[in-house]
C-alpha positions in Angstrom: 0.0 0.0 0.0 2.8 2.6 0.5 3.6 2.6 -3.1 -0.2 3.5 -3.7 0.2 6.3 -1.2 3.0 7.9 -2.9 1.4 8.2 -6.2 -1.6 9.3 -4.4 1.0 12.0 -2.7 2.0 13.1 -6.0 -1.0 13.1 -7.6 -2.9 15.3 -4.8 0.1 17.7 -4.8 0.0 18.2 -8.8 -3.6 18.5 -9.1 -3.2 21.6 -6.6 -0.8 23.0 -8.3 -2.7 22.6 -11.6 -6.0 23.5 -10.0 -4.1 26.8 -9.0 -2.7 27.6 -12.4 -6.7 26.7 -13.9 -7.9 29.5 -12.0 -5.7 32.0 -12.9 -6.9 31.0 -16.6 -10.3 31.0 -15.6 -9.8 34.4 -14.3 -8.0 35.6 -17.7 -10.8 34.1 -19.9 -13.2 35.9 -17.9 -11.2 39.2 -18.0 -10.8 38.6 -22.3 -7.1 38.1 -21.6 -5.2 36.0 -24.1 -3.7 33.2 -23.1 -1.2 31.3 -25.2 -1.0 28.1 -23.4 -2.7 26.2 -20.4 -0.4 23.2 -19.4 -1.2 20.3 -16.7 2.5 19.5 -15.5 5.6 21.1 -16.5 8.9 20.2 -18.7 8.5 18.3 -21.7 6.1 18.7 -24.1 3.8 14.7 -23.8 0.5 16.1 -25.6 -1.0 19.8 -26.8 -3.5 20.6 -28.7 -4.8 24.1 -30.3 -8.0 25.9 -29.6 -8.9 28.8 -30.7 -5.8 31.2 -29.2 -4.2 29.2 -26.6 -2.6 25.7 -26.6 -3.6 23.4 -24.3 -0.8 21.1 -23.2 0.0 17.9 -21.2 4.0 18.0 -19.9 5.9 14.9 -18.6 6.5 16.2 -15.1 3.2 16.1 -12.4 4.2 18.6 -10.0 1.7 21.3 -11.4 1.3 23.7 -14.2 1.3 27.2 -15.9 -1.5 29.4 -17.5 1.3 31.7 -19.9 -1.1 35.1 -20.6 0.0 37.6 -23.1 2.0 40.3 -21.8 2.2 38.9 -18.3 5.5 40.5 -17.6 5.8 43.9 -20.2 3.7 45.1 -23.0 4.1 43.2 -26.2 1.1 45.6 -27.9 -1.7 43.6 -28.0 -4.8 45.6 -26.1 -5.9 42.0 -25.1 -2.4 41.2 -23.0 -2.4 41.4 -19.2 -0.4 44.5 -18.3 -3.1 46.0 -20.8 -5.8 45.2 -18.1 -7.6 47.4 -15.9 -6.7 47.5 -11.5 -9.9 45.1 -10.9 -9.5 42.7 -13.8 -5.6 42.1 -12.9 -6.6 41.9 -9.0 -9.2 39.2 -10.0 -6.5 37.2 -12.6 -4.0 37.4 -9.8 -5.8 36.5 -6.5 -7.9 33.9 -8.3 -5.0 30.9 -8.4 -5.1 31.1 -5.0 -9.0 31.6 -4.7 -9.3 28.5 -6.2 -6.9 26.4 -4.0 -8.9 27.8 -0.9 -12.0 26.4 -2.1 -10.7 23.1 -3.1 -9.9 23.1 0.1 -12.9 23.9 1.1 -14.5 21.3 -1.0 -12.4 18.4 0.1 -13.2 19.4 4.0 -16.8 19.5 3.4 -16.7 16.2 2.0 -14.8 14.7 4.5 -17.2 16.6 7.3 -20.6 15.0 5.4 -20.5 12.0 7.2 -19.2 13.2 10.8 -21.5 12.3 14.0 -19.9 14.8 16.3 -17.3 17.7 16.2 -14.7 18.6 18.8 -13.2 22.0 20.6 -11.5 22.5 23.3 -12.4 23.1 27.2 -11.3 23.0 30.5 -12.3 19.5 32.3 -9.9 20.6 36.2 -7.3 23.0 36.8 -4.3 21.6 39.2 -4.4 22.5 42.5 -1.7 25.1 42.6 -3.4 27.0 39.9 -3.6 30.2 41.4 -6.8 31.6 39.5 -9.6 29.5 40.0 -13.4 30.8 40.4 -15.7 33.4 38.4 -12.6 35.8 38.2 -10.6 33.0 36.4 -10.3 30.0 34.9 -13.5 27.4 36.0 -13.8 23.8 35.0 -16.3 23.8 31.7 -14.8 26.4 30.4 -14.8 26.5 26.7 -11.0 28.1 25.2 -11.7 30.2 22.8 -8.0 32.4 22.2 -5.4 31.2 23.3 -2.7 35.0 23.2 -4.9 35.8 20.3 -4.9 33.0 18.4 -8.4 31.4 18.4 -8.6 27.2 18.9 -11.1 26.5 16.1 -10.4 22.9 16.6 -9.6 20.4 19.7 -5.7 20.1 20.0 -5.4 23.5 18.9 -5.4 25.0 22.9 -2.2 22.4 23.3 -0.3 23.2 20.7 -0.5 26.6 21.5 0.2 26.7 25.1 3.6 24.3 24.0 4.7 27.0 22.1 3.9 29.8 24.9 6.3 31.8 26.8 5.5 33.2 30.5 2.4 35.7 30.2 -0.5 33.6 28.8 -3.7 35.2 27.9 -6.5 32.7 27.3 -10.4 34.0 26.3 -13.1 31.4 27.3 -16.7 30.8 26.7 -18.7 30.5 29.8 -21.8 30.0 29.4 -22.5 32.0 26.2 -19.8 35.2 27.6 -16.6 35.4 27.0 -14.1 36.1 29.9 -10.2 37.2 29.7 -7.7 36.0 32.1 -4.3 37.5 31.3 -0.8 36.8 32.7 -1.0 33.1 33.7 2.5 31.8 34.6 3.9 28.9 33.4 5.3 27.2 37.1 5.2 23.6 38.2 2.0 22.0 38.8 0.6 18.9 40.3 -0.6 16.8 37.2 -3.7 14.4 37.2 -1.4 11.6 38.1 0.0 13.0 41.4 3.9 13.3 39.6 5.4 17.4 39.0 5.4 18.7 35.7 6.3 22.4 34.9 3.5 24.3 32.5 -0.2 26.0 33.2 -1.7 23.8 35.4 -4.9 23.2 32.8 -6.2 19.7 32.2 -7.8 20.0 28.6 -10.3 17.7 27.7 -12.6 18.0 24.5 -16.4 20.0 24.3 -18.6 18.1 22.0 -21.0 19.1 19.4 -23.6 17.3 17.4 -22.5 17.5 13.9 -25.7 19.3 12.8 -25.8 20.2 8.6 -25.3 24.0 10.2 -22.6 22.5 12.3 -20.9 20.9 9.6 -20.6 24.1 7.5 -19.8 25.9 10.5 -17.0 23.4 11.3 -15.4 22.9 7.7 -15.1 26.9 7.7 -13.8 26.8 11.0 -11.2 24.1 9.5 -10.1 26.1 6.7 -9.8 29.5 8.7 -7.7 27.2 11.4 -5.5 26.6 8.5 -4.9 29.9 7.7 -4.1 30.4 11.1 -1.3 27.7 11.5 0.3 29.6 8.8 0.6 32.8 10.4 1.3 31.0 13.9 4.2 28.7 11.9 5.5 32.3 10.2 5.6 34.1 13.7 7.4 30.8 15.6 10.0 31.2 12.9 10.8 34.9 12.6 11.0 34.6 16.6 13.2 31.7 17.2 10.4 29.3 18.0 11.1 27.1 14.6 13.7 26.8 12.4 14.1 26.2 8.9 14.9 22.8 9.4 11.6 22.3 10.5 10.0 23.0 7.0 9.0 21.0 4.4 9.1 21.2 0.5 7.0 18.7 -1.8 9.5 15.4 -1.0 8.8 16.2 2.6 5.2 16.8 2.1 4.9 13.2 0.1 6.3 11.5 2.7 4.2 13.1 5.5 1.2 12.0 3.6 2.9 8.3 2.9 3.9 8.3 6.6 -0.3 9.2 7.6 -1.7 6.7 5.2 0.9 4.0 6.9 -0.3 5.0 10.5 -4.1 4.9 9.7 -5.9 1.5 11.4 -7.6 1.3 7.8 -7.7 2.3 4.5 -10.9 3.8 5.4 -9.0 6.2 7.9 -6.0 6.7 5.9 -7.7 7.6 2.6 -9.8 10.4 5.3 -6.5 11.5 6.7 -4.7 11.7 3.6 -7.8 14.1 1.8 -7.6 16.0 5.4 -3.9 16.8 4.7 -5.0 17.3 0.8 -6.9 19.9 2.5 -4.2 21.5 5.0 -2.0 21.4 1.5 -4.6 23.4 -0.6 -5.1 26.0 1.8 -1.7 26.4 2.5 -0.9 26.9 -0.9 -3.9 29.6 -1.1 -2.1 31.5 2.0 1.7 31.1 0.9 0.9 32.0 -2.7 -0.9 35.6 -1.8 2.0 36.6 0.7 3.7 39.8 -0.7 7.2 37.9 -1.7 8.5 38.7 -5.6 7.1 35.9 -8.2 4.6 34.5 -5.9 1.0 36.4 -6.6 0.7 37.8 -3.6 4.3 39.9 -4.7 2.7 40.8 -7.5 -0.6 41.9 -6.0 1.8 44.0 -4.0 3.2 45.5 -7.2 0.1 46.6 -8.5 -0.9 48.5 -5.2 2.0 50.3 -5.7 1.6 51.2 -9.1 -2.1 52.4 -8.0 -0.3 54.6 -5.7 2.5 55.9 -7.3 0.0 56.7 -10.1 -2.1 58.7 -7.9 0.9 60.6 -6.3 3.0 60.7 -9.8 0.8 60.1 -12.4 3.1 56.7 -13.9 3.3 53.8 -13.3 6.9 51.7 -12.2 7.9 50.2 -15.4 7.2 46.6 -16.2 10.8 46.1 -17.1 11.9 46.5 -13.3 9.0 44.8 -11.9 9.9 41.7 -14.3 13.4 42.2 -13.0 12.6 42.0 -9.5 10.3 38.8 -9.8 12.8 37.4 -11.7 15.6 37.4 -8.9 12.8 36.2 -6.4 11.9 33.4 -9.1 15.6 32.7 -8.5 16.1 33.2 -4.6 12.8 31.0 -4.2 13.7 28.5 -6.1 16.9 28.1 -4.5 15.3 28.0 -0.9 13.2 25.5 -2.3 16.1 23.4 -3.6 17.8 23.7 -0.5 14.4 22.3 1.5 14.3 19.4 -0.6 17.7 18.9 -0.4 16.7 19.0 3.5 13.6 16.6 3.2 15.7 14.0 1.2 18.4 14.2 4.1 15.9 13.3 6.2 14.6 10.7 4.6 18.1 9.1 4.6 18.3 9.0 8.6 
């Protein structure tokens, strides 16, 4: 079964790539932008075929695709190219790749959630003994976390990992009974765990609130999902930028292949591993959404970034900055990107080796 769940791994990882690139040329056929060719996979050339303008291609290597647009990076003349485009039509070409991978996401969630009996958050079943702010002022047991230092737990587990991560000064926000209540500074000191032995952290014993997975439930939860997604992105950024991670704790497409081999091996049975694999198919798709639209050169969201500045500097100049030097700068991105990239894999395959 592994080898099934490393094609599956592939497979997942290029059709989110490829469903990425098909927005963007949704977006541009919607917009009348020309596009000269919409490929499924990249490098050589296996199949393509002519339509009208743009040729539609098949290319030897899964791991994604390209919609190529006229005039993406500098104005060859033709009034149907990109850069020819009006602010709202190039906003909606460029946000739309990863509009699409958010709702496959989406999709794939609410799929997986149809069947669910019952959904999980997190609460407060004790506190230890030594915890020092117990009662109406504090923490209670049945308390239902709802932030943990601003980051809200949308899902159970979530309250854990964040407290692991935590530094002294905790501020958790709880639901009791239908009001939310702060309690700020909580100290992490050594506590008396459940099992009599010492343990240093909060002194919270987190067990799990459960709801019945009503049809609004279910909605609610696989939005929930997908916004808790988008949230370990920006927690992940933050624990890197502040020492909490390192890069060595990232992962490019070899390492994200063999996390989804390593789930489908650890599931009971195919039943579960096929539902944890789609679940991570859905972590992978929203991810991809996030990543893409953050304001780095060559991703979208650099280029979204590039076309707020021209809207500005055309209000406060009345031009534009040239194409040529926006080209040039997603170019060396393209290049510093794809060399980070290289060196994660390089990374991932070292770790597959130990």
């Amino acid at each position: 079964m592994k080898l099934i769940y490393i094609l599956a791994a592939v497979l997942i990882f290029g059709i989110l790539v490829a469903v990425h690139e098909l927005g963007h040329f949704l977006a541009a056929k919607l917009c009348g932008v020309r596009v000269n060719e919409f490929s499924i996979g990249m490098g050589p050339n296996v199949w393509s075929r002519k339509r009208g303008e743009t040729q539609y291609s098949f290319r030897a290597l899964p791991i994604g695709g390209f919609c190529a647009m006229e005039g993406e990076d500098e104005d060859t003349g033709d009034e149907r190219s990109f850069v020819r485009q009006g602010f709202w039509q190039k906003l909606l070409i460029l946000v739309a790749g990863a509009g699409m991978n958010f709702l496959t996401g989406l999709l794939i969630l609410l799929c997986l959630y149809a069947g669910a009996g019952v959904f999980y958050t997190d609460q407060i079943m004790d506190l230890a003994p030594e915890f020092p702010r117990q009662g109406e002022e504090g923490l209670m047991p049945g308390d239902r976390i709802y932030k943990i230092n601003g980051y809200r737990a949308y899902l159970a587990g979530d309250s854990s990992m964040f407290l692991s991560y935590a530094r002294d000064g905790v501020e958790i926000e709880v639901i009791r009974e239908g009001t939310r209540h702060v309690v700020r500074d909580i100290r992490r000191q050594t506590y008396t765990a459940q099992d009599g032995s010492a343990y240093r952290g909060f002194g919270l014993y987190i067990g799990r609130y459960a709801e019945e997975a009503t049809l609004g439930n279910k909605l609610k939860y696989t939005w929930n999902t997908a916004l808790d997604f988008v949230q370990l992105v920006r927690f992940s950024l933050v624990q890197l930028f502040t020492g909490g991670a390192s890069v060595q704790d990232l992962s490019g497409p070899v390492g994200i292949v063999s996390a989804i081999t390593e789930v489908g091996d650890q599931a009971e049975t195919q039943k579960d591993a096929w539902s944890q694999i789609f679940y991570f198919a859905a972590l992978i798709a929203v991810n991809l959404a996030v990543m893409n639209m953050l304001p780095i050169p060559a991703l979208d969201g650099g280029r979204v970034f590039f076309l707020l500045v021209d809207q500005l500097t055309l209000l406060l100049f009345k031009r534009k900055v040239p194409e040529r030097y926006q080209a040039a700068v997603n170019t060396v991105g393209f290049v510093v990107l794809m060399g980070f990239m290289l060196l994660v894999t390089f990374q991932d395959v070292f770790k597959l080796f130990q």
